[in-house]
C-alpha positions, 0 to 999 in steps of 0.5 A, a space after each residue: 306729557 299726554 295726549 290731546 285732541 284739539 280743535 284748530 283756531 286759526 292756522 294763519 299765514 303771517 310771513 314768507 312761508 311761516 304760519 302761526 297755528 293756534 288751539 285751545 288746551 286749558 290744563 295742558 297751557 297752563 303746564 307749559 313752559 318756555 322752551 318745551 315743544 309738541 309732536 303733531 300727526 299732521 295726516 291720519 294716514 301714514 305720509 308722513 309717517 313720524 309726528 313732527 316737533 314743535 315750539 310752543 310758541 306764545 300761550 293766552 290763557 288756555 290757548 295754545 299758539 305754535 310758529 312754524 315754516 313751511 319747509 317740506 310736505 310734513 309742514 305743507 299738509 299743516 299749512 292747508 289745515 283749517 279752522 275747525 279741524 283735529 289735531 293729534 298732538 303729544 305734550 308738552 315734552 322736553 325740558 324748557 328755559 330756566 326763568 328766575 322770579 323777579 323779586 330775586 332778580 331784582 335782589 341780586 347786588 350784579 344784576 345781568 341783561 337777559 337777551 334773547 337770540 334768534 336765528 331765523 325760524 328760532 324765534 319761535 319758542 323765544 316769543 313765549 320766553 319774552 312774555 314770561 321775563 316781562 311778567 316777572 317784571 324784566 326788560 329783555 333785549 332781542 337780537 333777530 338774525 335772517 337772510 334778508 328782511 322778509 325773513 324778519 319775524 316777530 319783531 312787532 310782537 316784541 316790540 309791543 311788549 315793549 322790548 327793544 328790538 335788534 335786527 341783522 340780515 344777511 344782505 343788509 336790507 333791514 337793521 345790521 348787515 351780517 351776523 347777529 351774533 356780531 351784535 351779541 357780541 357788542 353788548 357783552 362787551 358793554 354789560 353782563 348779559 344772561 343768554 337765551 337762543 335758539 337757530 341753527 347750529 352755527 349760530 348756537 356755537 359761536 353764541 356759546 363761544 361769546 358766551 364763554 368769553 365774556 363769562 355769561 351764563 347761557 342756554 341754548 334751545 337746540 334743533 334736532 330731528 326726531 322721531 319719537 320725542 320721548 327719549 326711545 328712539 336715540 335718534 337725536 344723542 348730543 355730546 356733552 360734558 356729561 356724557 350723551 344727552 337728548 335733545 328730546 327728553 334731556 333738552 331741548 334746552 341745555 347750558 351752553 357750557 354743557 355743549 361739546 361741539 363736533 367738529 
């Protein structure tokens, strides 16, 4: 972890309210993996007061790309930054996926179907996760769940890496009509699978209950708000088998199994 200053590359609008912000940081690219996340100062004085987390989305070379929504005045005043402009930014920080080589994968007598789940804005960190299961030589499948197809993000970039794309929205104007837990579902029925996730927490839970029923392994990128990101504040404790963990410096990611759910 450490702090860094960069210059904005493009701060693109590329969807309903999404953006994808793009930086250079040759050693820091270079550390990060599938799954960790960045704090950004997103104004210099103290509105907003709290840097605000995010994914790394996609890493080229030395740049650095973050996917992010327009969802309240933090991300607002970081949708109206510029070509150009610094960025105060902290990390990499947390704990990403676990990506095995693929020369042991392709070693292993019951080879499993990695899949990736996203939820909404939960695609983002599953892009940077996609690029590094195809580099080490594995065909992922993606299942995308949104509210109505304009909600839909990513499924080019995916499918240009040549992985096969699922769609469910809510409304059903684009791919399945429902949940796209329900097309999890469907293929753990039909073969082994290795889960990867990310979206809100309803979806996590009930990917985590498919996951237990059709014994897959599974992990879980969680959402939580949090103010320092380092593992001081406390604020964003999750209840697991071994006690309290955080989201910020145990996590982001954890096993599924690991994940005692509230009720």
């Amino acid at each position: 972890m450490k702090q860094f200053k960069p210059r904005i590359i493009q701060n693109q609008k590329i969807a309903s309210d999404h953006y994808v912000l793009s930086f250079n940081a040759p050693g820091t690219a270079k550390e990060t993996r599938p799954g960790q996340f960045f704090k950004i100062r997103v104004n210099q004085n103290y509105l907003p007061l709290l840097r605000r987390p995010f994914g790394a989305h996609r890493i080229i070379k030395k740049k650095i790309e973050i996917l992010y929504k327009v969802v309240g005045p933090a991300t607002k005043i970081l949708s109206l930054k510029k070509k150009g402009d610094i960025l105060d930014i902290i990390g990499p920080l947390g704990n990403g996926f676990t990506v095995a080589p693929g020369a042991c994968h392709r070693r292993i007598k019951d080879p499993t179907q990695e899949i990736l789940v996203a939820g909404g804005h939960g695609v983002a960190p599953l892009m940077f996760l996609a690029e590094k299961l195809v580099a080490e030589d594995k065909k992922p499948i993606v299942l995308i769940g949104a509210k109505t197809k304009k909600h839909v993000v990513c499924e080019k970039d995916f499918k240009r890496l040549g992985i096969k794309v699922f769609t469910a929205t809510e409304d059903g104007s684009k791919g399945y009509k429902g949940l796209a837990t329900k097309l999890l579902e469907r293929e753990a029925k039909r073969q082994k699978l290795t889960i990867y996730a990310c979206g809100p927490k309803p979806m996590l839970e009930e990917i985590a209950k498919i996951a237990l029923r059709y014994k897959s392994e599974c992990e879980l990128s969680l959402e939580a708000y949090m103010a320092c990101g380092i593992g001081t504040c406390l604020g964003c404790a999750v209840k697991t088998t071994g006690g309290y963990k955080l989201v910020c410096k145990d996590g982001p990611v954890f096993k599924a199994k690991e994940i005692i759910w509230e009720q």
